[in-house]
C-alpha positions as CSV (number, residue, x, y, z in Angstrom):
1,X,1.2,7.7,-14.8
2,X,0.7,11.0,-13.3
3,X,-0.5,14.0,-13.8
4,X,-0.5,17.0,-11.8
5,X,-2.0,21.0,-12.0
6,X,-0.6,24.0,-9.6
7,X,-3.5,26.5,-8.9
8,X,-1.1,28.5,-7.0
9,X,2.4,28.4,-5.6
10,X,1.3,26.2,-3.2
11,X,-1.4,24.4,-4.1
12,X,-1.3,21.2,-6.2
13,X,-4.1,18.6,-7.8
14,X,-2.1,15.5,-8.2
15,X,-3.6,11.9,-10.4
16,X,-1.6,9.1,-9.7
17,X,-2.7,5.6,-11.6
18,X,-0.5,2.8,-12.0
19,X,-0.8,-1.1,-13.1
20,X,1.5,-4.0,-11.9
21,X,1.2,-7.3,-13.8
22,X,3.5,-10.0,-12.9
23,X,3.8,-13.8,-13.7
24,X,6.1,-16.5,-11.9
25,X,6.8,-19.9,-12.0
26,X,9.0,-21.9,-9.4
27,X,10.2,-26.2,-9.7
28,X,11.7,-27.4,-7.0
29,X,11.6,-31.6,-7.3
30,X,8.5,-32.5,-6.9
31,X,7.2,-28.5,-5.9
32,X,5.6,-26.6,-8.7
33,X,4.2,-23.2,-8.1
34,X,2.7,-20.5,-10.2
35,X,1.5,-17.2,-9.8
36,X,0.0,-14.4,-11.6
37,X,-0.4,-11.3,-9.7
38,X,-1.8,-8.3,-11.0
39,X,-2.6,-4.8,-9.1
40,X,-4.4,-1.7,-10.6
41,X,-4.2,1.6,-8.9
42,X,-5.8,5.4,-8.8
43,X,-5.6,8.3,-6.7
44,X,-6.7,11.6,-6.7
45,X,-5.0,14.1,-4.1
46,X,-5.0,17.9,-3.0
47,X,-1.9,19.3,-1.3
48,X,-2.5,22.9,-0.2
49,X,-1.7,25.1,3.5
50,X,-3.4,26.1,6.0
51,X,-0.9,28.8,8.0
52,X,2.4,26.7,9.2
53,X,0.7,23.3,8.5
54,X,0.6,21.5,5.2
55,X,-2.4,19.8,4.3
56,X,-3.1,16.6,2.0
57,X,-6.3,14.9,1.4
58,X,-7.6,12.9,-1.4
59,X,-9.2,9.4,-2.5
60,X,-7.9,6.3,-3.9
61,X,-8.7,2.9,-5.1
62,X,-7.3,-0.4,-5.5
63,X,-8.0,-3.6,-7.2
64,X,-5.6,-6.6,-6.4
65,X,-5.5,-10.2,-7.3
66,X,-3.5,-12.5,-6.3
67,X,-3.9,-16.3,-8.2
68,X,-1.6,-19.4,-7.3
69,X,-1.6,-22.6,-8.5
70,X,0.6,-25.4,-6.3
71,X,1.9,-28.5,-6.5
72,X,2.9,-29.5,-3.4
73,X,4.1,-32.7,-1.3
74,X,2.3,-34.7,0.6
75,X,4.7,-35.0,3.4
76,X,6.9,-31.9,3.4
77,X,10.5,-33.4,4.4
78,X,9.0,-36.1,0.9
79,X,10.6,-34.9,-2.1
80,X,11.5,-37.4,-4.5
81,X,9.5,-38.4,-7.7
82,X,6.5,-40.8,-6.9
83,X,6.4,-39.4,-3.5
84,X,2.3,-38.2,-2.5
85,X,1.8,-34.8,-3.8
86,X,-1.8,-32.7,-3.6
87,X,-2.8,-29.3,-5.6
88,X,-4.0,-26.0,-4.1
89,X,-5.5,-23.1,-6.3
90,X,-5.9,-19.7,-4.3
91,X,-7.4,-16.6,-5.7
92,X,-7.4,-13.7,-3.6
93,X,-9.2,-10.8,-4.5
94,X,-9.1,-7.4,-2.7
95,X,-11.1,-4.0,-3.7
96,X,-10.2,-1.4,-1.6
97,X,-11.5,2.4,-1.7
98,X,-10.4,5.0,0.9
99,X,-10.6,8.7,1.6
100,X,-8.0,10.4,3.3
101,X,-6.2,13.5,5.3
102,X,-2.7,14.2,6.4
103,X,-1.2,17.3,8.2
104,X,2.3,18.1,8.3
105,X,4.4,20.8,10.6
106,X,7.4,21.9,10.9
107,X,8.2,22.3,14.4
108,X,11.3,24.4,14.3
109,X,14.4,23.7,11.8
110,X,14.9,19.8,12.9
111,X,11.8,18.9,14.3
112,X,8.8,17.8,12.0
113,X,4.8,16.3,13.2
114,X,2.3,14.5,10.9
115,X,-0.6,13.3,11.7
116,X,-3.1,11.3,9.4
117,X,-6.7,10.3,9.4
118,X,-7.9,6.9,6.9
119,X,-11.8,6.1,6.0
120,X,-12.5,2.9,3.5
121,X,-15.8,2.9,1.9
122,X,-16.7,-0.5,2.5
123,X,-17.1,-2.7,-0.8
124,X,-18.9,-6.2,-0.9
125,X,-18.0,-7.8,3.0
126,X,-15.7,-5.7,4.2
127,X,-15.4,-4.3,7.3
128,X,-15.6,-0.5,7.6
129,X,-12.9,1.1,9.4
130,X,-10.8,4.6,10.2
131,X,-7.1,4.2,10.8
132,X,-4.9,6.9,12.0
133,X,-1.0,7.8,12.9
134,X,0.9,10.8,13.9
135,X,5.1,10.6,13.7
136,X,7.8,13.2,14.8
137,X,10.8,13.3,12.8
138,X,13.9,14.5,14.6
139,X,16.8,15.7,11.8
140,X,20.0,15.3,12.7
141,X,21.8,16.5,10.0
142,X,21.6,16.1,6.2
143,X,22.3,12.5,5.7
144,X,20.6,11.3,9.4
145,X,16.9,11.4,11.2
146,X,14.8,9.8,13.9
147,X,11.3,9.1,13.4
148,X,8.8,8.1,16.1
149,X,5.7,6.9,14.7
150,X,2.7,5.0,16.1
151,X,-0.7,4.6,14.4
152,X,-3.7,2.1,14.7
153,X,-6.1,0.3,12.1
């Protein structure tokens, strides 16, 4: 879902929330996998500009779970039935929260910059960290573009 309000001409709140549920099984012989994955998301963002650049900054948060349960072979070149199998159960969990800013400027008619700053908030034992990137996008035309892009985490 979402939901957005314009203050002004140029100015926008934007809610973005979304849920992704999703359940597969896979046989193969003697291989038998299932998965359930499921991903909930919310964001909250302010677009707005400051002279010839276009600012947007906002939060979001993310819950994601990941559960398999395998049956796998022993031996993996051993496929037929009877041949020594083992189970494995994973369950992945990640809660993420992060604040963030991006700036965007056109540079001319075919030239566009970004650049983008990324904070977590650290939940439970992660790590804290700030991640940025910056890109220029050359247009060629309509239909055609070059981006350059480099960013760190």
């Amino acid at each position: 879902m979402n939901l957005s309000y314009r203050w002004n001409k140029s100015t926008i709140l934007n809610w973005n929330s979304g849920v992704d549920i999703s359940k597969t099984n896979y046989t193969f012989s003697i291989i038998k996998s299932k998965q359930q994955d499921k991903y909930y998301y919310n964001s909250i963002d302010l677009k707005f500009p400051i002279k010839k650049m276009k600012i947007q900054m906002g939060a979001s948060h993310s819950i994601t779970n990941y559960t398999t349960n395998d049956t796998l072979p022993l031996l993996y070149y051993s496929l037929r039935t009877g041949s020594p199998k083992y189970r494995k159960e994973t369950d992945t969990l990640n809660h993420n929260i992060e604040i963030y800013i991006l700036g965007k400027l056109n540079i001319g008619q075919k030239l566009i910059g970004s650049i983008g700053l990324r904070k977590n908030i650290p939940l439970a034992h992660q790590k804290s960290y700030l991640s940025y990137q910056s890109s220029l996008r050359y247009n060629i035309n309509d239909k055609n573009s070059l981006l350059f892009w480099c960013g760190a985490l």
